[in-house]
NUROKE-417592 format. One record per residue (C-alpha): x, y, z; chain. Coordinates in pm, 1 decimal. Layout:
# NUROKE-417592
<rec><u>X</u><v>Y</v><w>Z</w><chain>A</chain></rec>
...
***
This chain:
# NUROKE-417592
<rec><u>0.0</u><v>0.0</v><w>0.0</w><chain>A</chain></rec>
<rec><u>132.1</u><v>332.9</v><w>-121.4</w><chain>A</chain></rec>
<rec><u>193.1</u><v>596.0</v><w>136.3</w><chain>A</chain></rec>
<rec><u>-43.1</u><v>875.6</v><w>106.2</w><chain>A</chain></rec>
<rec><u>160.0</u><v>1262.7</v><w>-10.5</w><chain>A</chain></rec>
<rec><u>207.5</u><v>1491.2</v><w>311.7</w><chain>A</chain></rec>
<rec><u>16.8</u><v>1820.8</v><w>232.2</w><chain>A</chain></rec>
<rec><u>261.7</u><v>2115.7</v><w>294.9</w><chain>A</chain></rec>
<rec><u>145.4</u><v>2498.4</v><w>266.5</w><chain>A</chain></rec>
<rec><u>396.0</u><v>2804.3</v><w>268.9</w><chain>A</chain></rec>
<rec><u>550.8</u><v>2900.5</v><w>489.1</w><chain>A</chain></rec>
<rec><u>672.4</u><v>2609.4</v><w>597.4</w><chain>A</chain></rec>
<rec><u>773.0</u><v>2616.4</v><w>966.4</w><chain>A</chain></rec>
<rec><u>906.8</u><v>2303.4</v><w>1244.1</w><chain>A</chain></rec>
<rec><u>694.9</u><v>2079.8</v><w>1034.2</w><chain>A</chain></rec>
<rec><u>976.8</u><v>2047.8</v><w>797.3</w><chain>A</chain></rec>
<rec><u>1227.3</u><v>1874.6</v><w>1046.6</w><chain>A</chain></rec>
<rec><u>982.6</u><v>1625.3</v><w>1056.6</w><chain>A</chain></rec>
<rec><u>1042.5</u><v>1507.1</v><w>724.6</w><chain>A</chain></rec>
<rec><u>1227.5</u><v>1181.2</v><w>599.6</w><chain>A</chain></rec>
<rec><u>1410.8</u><v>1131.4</v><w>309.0</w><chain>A</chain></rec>
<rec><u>1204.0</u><v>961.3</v><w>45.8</w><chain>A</chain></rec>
<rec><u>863.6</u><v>1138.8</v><w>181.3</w><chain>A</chain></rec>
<rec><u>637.4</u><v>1219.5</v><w>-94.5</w><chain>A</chain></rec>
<rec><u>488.2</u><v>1561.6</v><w>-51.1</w><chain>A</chain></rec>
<rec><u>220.1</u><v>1791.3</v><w>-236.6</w><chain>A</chain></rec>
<rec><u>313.7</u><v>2153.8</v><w>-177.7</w><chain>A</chain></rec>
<rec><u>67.9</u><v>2387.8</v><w>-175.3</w><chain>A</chain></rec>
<rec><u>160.2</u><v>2815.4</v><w>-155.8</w><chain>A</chain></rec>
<rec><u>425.6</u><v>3062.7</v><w>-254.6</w><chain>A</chain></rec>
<rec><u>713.1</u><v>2951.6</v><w>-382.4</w><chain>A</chain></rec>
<rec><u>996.6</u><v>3208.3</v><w>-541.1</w><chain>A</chain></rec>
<rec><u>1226.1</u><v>3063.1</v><w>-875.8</w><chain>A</chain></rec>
<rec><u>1584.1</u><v>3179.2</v><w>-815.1</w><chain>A</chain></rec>
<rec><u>1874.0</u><v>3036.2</v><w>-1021.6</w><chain>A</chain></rec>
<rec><u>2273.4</u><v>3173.6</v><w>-1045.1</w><chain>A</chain></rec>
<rec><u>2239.6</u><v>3468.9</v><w>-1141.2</w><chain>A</chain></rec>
<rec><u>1930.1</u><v>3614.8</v><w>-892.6</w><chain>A</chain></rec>
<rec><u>2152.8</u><v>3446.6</v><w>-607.8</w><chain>A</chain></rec>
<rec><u>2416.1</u><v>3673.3</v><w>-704.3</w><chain>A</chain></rec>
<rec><u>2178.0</u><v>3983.5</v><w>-705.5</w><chain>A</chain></rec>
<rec><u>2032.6</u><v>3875.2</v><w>-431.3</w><chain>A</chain></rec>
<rec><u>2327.5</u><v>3834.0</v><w>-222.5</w><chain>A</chain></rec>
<rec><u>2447.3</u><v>4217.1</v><w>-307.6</w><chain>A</chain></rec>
<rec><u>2118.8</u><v>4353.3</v><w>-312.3</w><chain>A</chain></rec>
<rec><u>1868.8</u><v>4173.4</v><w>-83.9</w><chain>A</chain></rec>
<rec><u>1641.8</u><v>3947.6</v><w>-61.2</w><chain>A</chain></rec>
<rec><u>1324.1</u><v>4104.4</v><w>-207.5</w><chain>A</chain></rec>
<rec><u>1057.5</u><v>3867.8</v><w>-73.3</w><chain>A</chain></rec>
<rec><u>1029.8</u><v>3777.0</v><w>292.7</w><chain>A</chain></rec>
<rec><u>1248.4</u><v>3460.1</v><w>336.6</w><chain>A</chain></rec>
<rec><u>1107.7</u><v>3307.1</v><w>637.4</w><chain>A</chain></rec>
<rec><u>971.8</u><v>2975.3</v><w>571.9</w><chain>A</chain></rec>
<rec><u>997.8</u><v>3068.2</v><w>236.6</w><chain>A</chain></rec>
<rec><u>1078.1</u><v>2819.1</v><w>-40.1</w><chain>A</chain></rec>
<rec><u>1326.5</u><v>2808.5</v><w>-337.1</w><chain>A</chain></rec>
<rec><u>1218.3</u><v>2673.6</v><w>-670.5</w><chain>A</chain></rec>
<rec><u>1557.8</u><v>2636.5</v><w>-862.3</w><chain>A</chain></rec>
<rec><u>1329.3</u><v>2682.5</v><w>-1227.2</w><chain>A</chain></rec>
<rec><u>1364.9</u><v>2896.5</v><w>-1505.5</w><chain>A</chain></rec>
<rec><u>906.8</u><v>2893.5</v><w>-1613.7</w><chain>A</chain></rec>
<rec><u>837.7</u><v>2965.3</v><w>-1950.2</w><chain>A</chain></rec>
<rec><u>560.8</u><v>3251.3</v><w>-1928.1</w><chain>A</chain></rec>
<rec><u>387.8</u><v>3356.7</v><w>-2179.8</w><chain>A</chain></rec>
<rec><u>91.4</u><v>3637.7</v><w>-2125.2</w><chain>A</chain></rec>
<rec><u>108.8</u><v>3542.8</v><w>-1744.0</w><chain>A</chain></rec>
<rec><u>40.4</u><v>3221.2</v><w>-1783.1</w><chain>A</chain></rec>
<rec><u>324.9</u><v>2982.9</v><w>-1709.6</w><chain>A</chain></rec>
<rec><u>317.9</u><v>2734.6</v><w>-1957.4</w><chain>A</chain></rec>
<rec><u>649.5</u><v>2542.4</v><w>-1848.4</w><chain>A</chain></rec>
<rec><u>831.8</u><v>2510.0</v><w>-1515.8</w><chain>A</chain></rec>
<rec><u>1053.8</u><v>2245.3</v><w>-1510.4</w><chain>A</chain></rec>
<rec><u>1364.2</u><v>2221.9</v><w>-1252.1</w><chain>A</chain></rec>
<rec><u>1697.8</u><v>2293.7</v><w>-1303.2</w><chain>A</chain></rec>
<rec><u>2008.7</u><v>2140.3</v><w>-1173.0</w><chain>A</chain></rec>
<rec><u>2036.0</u><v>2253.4</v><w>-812.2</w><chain>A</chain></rec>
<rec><u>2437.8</u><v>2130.7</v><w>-807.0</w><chain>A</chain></rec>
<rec><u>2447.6</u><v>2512.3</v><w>-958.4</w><chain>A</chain></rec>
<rec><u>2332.2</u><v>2655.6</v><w>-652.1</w><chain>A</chain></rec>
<rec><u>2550.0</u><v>2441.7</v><w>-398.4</w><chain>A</chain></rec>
<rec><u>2777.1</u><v>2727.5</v><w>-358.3</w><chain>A</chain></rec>
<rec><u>2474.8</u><v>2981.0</v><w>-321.0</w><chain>A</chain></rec>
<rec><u>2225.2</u><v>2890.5</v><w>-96.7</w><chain>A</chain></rec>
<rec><u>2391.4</u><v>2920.4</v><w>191.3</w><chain>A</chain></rec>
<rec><u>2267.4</u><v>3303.8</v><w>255.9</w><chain>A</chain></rec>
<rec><u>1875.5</u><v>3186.7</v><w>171.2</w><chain>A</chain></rec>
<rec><u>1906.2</u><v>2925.6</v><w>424.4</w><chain>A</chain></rec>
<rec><u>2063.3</u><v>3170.7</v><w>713.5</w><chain>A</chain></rec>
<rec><u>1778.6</u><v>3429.3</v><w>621.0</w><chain>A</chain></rec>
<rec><u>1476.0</u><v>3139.4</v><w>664.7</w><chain>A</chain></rec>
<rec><u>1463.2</u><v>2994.8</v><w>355.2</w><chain>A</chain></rec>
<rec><u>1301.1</u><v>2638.8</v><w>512.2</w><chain>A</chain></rec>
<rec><u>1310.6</u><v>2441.7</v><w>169.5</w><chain>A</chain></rec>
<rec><u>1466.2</u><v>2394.1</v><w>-205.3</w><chain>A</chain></rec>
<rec><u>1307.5</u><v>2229.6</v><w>-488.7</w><chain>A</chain></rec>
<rec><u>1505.2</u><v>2145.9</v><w>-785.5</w><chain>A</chain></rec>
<rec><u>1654.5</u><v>1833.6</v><w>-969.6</w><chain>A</chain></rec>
<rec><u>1973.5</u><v>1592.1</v><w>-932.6</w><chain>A</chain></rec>
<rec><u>2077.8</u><v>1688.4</v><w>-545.0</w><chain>A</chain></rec>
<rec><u>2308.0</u><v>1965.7</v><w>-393.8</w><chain>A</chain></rec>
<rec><u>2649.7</u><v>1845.5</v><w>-256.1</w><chain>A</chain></rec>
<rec><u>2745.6</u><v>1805.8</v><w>125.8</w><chain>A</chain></rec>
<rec><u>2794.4</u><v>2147.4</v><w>196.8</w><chain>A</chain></rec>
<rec><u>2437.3</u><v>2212.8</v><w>160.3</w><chain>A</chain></rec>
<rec><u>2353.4</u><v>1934.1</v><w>303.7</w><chain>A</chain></rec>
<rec><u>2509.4</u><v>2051.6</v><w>627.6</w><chain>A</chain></rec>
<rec><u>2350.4</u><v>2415.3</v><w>592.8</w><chain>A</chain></rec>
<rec><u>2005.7</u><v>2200.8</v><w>561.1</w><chain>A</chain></rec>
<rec><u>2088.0</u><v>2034.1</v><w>887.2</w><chain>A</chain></rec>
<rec><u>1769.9</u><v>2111.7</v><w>1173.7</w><chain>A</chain></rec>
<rec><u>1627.9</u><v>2426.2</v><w>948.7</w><chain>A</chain></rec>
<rec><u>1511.2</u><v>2277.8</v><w>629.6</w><chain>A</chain></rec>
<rec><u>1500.3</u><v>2027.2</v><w>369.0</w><chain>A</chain></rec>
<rec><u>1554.8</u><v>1990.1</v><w>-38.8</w><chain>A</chain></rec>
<rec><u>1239.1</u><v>1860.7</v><w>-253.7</w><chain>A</chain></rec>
<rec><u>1260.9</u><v>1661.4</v><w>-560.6</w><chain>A</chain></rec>
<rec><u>1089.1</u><v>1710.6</v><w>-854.3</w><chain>A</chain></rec>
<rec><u>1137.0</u><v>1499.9</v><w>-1151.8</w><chain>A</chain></rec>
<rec><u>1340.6</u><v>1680.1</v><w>-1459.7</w><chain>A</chain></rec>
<rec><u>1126.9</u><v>1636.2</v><w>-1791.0</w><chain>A</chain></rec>
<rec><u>776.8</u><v>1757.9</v><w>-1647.5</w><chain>A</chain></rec>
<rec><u>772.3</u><v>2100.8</v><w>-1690.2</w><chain>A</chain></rec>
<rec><u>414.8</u><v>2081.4</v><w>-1844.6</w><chain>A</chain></rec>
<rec><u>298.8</u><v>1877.9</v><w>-1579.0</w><chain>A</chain></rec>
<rec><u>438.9</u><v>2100.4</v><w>-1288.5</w><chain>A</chain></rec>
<rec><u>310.9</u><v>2438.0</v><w>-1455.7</w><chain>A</chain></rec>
<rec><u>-35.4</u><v>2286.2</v><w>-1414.6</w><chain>A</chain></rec>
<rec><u>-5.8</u><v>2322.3</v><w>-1059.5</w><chain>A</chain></rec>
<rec><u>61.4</u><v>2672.3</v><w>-1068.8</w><chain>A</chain></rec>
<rec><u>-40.3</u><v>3008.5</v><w>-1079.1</w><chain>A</chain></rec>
<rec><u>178.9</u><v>3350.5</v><w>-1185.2</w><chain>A</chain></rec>
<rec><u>184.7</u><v>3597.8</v><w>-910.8</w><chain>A</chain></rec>
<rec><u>433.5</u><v>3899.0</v><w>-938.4</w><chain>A</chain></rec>
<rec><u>769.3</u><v>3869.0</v><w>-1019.4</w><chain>A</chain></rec>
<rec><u>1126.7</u><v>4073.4</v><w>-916.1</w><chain>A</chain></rec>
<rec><u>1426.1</u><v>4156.0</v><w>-1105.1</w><chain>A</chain></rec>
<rec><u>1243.4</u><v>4101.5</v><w>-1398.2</w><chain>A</chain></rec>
<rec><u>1539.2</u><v>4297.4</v><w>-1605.9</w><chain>A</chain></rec>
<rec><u>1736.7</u><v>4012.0</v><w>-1571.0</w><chain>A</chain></rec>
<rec><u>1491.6</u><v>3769.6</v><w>-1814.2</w><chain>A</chain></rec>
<rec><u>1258.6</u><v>3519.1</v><w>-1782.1</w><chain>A</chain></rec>
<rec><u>1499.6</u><v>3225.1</v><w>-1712.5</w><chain>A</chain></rec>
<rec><u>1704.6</u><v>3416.1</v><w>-1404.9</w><chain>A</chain></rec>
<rec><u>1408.6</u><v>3651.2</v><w>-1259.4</w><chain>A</chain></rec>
<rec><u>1219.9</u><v>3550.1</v><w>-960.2</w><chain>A</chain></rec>
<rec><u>877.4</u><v>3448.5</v><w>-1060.9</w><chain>A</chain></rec>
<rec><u>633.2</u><v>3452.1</v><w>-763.9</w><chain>A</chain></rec>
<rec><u>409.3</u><v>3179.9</v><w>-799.5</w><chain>A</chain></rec>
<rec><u>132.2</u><v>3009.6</v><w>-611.8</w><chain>A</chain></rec>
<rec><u>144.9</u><v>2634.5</v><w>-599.9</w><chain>A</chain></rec>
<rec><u>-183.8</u><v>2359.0</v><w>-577.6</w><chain>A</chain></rec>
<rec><u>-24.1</u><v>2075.4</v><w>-433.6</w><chain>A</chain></rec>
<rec><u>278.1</u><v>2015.6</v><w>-661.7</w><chain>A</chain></rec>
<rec><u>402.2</u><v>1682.7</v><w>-613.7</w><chain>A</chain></rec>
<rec><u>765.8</u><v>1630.4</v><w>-471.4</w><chain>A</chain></rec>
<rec><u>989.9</u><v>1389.1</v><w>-301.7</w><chain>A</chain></rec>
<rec><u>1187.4</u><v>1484.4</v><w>-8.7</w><chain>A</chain></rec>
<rec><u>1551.6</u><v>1454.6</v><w>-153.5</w><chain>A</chain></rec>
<rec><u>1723.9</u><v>1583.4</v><w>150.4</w><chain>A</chain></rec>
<rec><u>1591.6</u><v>1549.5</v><w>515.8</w><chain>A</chain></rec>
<rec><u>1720.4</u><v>1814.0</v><w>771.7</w><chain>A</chain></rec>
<rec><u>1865.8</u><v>1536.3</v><w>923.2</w><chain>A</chain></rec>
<rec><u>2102.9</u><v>1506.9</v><w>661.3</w><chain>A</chain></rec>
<rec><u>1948.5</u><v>1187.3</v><w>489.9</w><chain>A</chain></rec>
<rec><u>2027.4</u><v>1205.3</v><w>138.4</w><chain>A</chain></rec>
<rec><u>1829.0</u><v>1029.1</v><w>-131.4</w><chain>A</chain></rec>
<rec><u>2110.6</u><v>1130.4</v><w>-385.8</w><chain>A</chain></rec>
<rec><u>2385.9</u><v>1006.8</v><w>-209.2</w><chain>A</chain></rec>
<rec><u>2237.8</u><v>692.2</v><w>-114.7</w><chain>A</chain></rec>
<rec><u>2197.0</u><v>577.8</v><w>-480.9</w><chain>A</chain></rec>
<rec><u>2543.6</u><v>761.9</v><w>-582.9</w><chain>A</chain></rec>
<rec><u>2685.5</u><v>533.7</v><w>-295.4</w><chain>A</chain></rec>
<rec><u>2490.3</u><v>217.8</v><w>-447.6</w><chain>A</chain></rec>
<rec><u>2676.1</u><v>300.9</v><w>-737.6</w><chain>A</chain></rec>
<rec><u>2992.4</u><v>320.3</v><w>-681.7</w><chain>A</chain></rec>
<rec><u>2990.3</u><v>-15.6</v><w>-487.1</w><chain>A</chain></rec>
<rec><u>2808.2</u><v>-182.6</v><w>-842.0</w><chain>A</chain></rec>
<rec><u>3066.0</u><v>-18.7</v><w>-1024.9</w><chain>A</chain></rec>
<rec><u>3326.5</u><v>-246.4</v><w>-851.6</w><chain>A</chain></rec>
<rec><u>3702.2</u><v>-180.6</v><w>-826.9</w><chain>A</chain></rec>
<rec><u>3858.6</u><v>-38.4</v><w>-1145.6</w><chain>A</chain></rec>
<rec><u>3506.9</u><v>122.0</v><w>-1307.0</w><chain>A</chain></rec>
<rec><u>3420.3</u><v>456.8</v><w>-1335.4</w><chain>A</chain></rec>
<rec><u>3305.2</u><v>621.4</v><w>-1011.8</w><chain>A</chain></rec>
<rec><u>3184.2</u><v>933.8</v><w>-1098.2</w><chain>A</chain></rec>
<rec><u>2792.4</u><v>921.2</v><w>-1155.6</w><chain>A</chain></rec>
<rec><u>2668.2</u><v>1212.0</v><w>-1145.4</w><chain>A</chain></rec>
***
């Protein structure tokens, strides 16, 4: 018998260290794209939402006429050496695709935790949402942060804040499969 999702709303609060590795969850509420370049902005300029309990979608949408008509993820590993500040200011979770490396796994550690969503549905995750506002829009669709409002978006908890790590568990898997002498890089 399958598990039924955990129903999240922003701002997320405690509830968050509650949550295990491998948890399915629908997330309902604000969420805030961000990729390298609005980190950078961000970091010299502010933060230009309120960060508590906030969370991160690492996503460049497609948005035409305010409708968002694509939203996949994008590779968090690009953020692992910007999140840091987000996480200090609030920030209680991160939703992107393929992991983030140990340091952000430590700054995750009893404050918040990184969602998985599955690379390849963009369609299926712009369904769930709705455009809201948007800041630093002169820096383009792809690296702007697009304000939208989720209806139970479907994710998998990637990263507890206990530092479980559904990434590194199968990366570990891996590398033992791989045996002595094969490649051991898999990411």
């Amino acid at each position: 018998m399958t598990k039924k999702a955990i129903q999240l709303t922003t701002p997320l609060g405690d509830e968050v260290l509650t949550l295990r590795a491998g948890d399915r969850v629908e997330l309902s509420g604000r969420v805030y794209t961000a990729r390298d370049e609005v980190h950078l902005r961000m970091q010299k300029e502010g933060i230009p939402f309120d960060p508590r309990g906030a969370v991160i979608y690492h996503c460049g949408p497609v948005i035409k006429d305010d409708i968002i008509i694509a939203a996949g993820p994008t590779t968090s590993a690009r953020m692992n050496t910007l999140s840091g500040f987000l996480l200090d200011a609030g920030v209680r979770g991160l939703i992107g695709k393929g992991g983030m490396d140990a340091t952000v796994r430590e700054q995750l550690m009893g404050r918040a935790v990184y969602f998985a969503f599955t690379g390849g549905c963009a369609a299926l995750a712009a369904s769930h949402m709705t455009l809201k506002g948007v800041h630093f829009p002169d820096l383009g669709m792809a690296e702007a942060v697009w304000v939208i409002e989720l209806d139970r978006l479907p994710l998998v908890v990637g990263i507890d804040a206990r530092g479980n790590d559904l990434f590194g568990t199968v990366l570990e898997k891996a590398k033992r499969a791989a045996g002595p002498g094969q490649s051991r890089d898999c990411r």
